[in-house]
N, C-alpha and C positions, 0 to 999 in steps of 0.2 A: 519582391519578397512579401511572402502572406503576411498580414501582425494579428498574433494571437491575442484572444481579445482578455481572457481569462484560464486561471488552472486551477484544478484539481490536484495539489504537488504532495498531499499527503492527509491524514499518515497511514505507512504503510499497514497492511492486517487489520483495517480497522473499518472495514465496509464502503470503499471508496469505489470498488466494483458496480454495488448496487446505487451508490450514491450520481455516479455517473452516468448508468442507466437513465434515472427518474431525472435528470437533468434535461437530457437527449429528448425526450419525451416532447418539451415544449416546443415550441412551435419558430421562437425566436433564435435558439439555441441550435449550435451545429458541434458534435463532437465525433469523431471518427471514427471509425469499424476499430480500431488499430487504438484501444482504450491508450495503453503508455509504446509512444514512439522513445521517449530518452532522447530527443535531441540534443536538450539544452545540457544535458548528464551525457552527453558522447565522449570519449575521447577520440573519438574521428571527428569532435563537432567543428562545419563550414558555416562559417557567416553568408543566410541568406541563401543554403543549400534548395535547389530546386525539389528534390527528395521531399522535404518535410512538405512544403506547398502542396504535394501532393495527397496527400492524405485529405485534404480539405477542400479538393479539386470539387465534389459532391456540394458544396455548400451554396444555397440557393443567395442571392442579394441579400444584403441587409442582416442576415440572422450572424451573432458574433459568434464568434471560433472560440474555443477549448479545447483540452486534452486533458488528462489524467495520470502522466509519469510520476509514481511514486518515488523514483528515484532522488527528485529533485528535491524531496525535503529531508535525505541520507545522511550522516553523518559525516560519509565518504565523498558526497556530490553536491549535499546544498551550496556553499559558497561559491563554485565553480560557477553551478546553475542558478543562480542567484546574481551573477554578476553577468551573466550574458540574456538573462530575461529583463534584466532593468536595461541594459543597452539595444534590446529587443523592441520590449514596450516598456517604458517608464511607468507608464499610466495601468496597468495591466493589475487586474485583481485576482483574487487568489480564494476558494476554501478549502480550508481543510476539516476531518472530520478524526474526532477522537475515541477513544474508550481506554475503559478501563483497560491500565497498562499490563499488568498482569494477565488479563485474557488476550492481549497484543502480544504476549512474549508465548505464551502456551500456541496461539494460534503459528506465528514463529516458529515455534518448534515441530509443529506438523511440517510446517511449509517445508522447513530445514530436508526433513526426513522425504517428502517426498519428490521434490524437485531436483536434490542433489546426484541423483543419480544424471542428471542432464551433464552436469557440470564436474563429474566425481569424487564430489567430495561423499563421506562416510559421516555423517553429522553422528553424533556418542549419542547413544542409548539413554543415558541419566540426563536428566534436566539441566543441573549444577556443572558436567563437562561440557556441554554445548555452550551454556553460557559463556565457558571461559576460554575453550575453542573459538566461538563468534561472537568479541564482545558486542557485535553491531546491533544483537537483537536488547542488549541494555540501553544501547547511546540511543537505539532511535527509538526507544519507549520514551525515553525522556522529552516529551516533547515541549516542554518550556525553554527545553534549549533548542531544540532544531526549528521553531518558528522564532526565537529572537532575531534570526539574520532578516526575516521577512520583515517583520515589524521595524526594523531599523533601516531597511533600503528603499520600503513603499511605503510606510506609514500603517498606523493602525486601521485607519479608513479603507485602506485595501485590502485586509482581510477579512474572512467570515470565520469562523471555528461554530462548529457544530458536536454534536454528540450522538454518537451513536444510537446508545439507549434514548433519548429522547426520539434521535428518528426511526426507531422500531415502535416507539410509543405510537408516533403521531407523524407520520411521513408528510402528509399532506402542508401540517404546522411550519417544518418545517423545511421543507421546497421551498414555501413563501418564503419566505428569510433570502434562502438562496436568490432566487427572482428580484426582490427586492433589489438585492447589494448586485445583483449584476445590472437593474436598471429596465429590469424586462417586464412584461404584464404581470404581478404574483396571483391574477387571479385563476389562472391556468392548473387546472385540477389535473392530478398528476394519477395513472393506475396503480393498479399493487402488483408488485413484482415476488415474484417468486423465487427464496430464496440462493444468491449466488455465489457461488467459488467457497461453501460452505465447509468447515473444517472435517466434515464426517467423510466429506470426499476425499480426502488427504491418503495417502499409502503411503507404506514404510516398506525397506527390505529386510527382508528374514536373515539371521547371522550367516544360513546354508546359503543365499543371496550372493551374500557380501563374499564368500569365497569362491563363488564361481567368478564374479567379477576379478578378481584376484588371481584369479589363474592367467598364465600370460598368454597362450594360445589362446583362450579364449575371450578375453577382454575385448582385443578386436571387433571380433565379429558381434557381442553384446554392443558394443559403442553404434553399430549402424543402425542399430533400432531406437525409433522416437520412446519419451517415455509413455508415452498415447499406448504406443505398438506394445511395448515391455509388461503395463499395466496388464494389458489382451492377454498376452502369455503367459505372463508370470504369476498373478492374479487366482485364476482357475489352480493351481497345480500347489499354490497355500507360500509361496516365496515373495510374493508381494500382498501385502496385507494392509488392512484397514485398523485405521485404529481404534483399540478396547476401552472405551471410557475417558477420564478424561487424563490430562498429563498430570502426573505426579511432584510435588514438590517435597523438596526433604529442606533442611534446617541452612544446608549451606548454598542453595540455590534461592532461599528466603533471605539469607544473612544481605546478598547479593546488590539484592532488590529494595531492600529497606534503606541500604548504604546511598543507593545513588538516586533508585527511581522514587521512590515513596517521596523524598522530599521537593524533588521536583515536581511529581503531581499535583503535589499541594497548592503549589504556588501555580500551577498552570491552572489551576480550578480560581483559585483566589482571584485571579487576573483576566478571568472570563464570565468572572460571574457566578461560581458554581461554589458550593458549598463544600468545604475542605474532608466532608465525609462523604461525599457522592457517590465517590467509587468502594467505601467504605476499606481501605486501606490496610 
């Protein structure tokens, strides 16, 4: 059985795409084509399955293993995957990378609208019914609660927390951080990445969309196409669309926010260091 040396487990929408990239880069480091496998978050998860080893098969002597499941610092999934990564590796270190929670829930809410056609769900239009449709995009903003279980099963010494906006400031600054706490050479100068998985990329479907999907003869045959393929087609002819600006917030998708996440931020700043107006709240 492979042992993972370190993760990438969150949080999600908050640049762990690119954050993984520039990790990959060095020289000591091995993280796979296959950014999040979700092993440790399966519900088909085998202890010591040959499957996950493989993904790592590419890794030269010596450079330690990683991955990047955002799952595994979910609402739905942390404890699961938190209880099988300590009986995995005990010793096994963690970063995570943050931002402002609010452009985590906005970013969210593209994702919602564009990916959901994979999975068919119809994510709401308004800001304030998706929230309450998916409360998951509030729990896992809150990230002072979905890294408590870390901090309590590995210590604080095993994690790293970063910040987004710092590493758009100054990527280089902090890699070194990262390299550090993984043990690795931090003098390793890392290139600039171009950026990835950006929100402007995100599609939505058109309500004339949504009714075609809705027809029962032809839901079918829509379901055999990737959303890759759907995008191609759909795209051009004005039924799949890009999004205009930015997401709208109204008073009771604010009310929402202030109830749960805001206070939470606070303290996730307080406890890492960061000044309770950072994200200016």
């Amino acid at each position: 059985m492979i042992t993972v040396d370190f993760l990438v487990p969150g949080f999600s929408k908050c640049g762990t795409t690119s954050l993984c990239a520039l990790l990959a880069q060095h020289p000591q480091l091995y993280l796979p084509e296959l950014k999040e496998p979700w092993y440790f978050s399966s519900k088909h998860y085998v202890p010591r399955a040959p499957g996950y080893a493989r993904h790592f098969a590419a890794a030269r002597p010596g450079q330690l293993l990683g991955e990047g499941s955002q799952s595994y610092s979910t609402y739905e999934d942390e404890a699961v995957s938190i209880a099988r990564i300590r009986e995995h590796n005990p010793r096994c270190r963690f970063i995570f990378l943050a931002r402002n929670p609010l452009r985590r829930i906005e970013s969210s809410y593209r994702e919602m609208h564009h990916s959901g056609v994979m999975f068919g769900v119809n994510a709401p239009f308004d800001l304030a019914g998706c929230l309450e449709r998916f409360p998951q995009m509030i729990r896992d903003s809150m990230f002072y609660q979905r890294i408590g279980g870390y901090l309590k099963a590995f210590g604080p010494q095993s994690v790293l927390v970063l910040f987004l906006e710092d590493l758009r400031q100054d990527p280089q600054r902090e890699m070194e951080k990262c390299f550090r706490h993984l043990g690795v050479d931090s003098g390793f100068t890392v290139r600039p990445l171009p950026p990835l998985n950006e929100g402007g990329s995100k599609l939505y479907d058109t309500a004339g969309l949504r009714r075609l999907r809705a027809t029962p003869w032809l839901a079918p045959l829509l379901n055999r196409f990737t959303r890759e393929q759907q995008d191609r087609l759909f795209r051009p002819v004005g039924l799949r669309r890009a999004f205009a600006g930015p997401v709208q917030w109204d008073e009771c998708s604010l009310a929402m926010v202030r109830q749960s996440v805001v206070p939470d931020a606070r303290r996730f700043l307080r406890y890492f260091g960061k000044p309770e107006d950072f994200w200016q709240l």
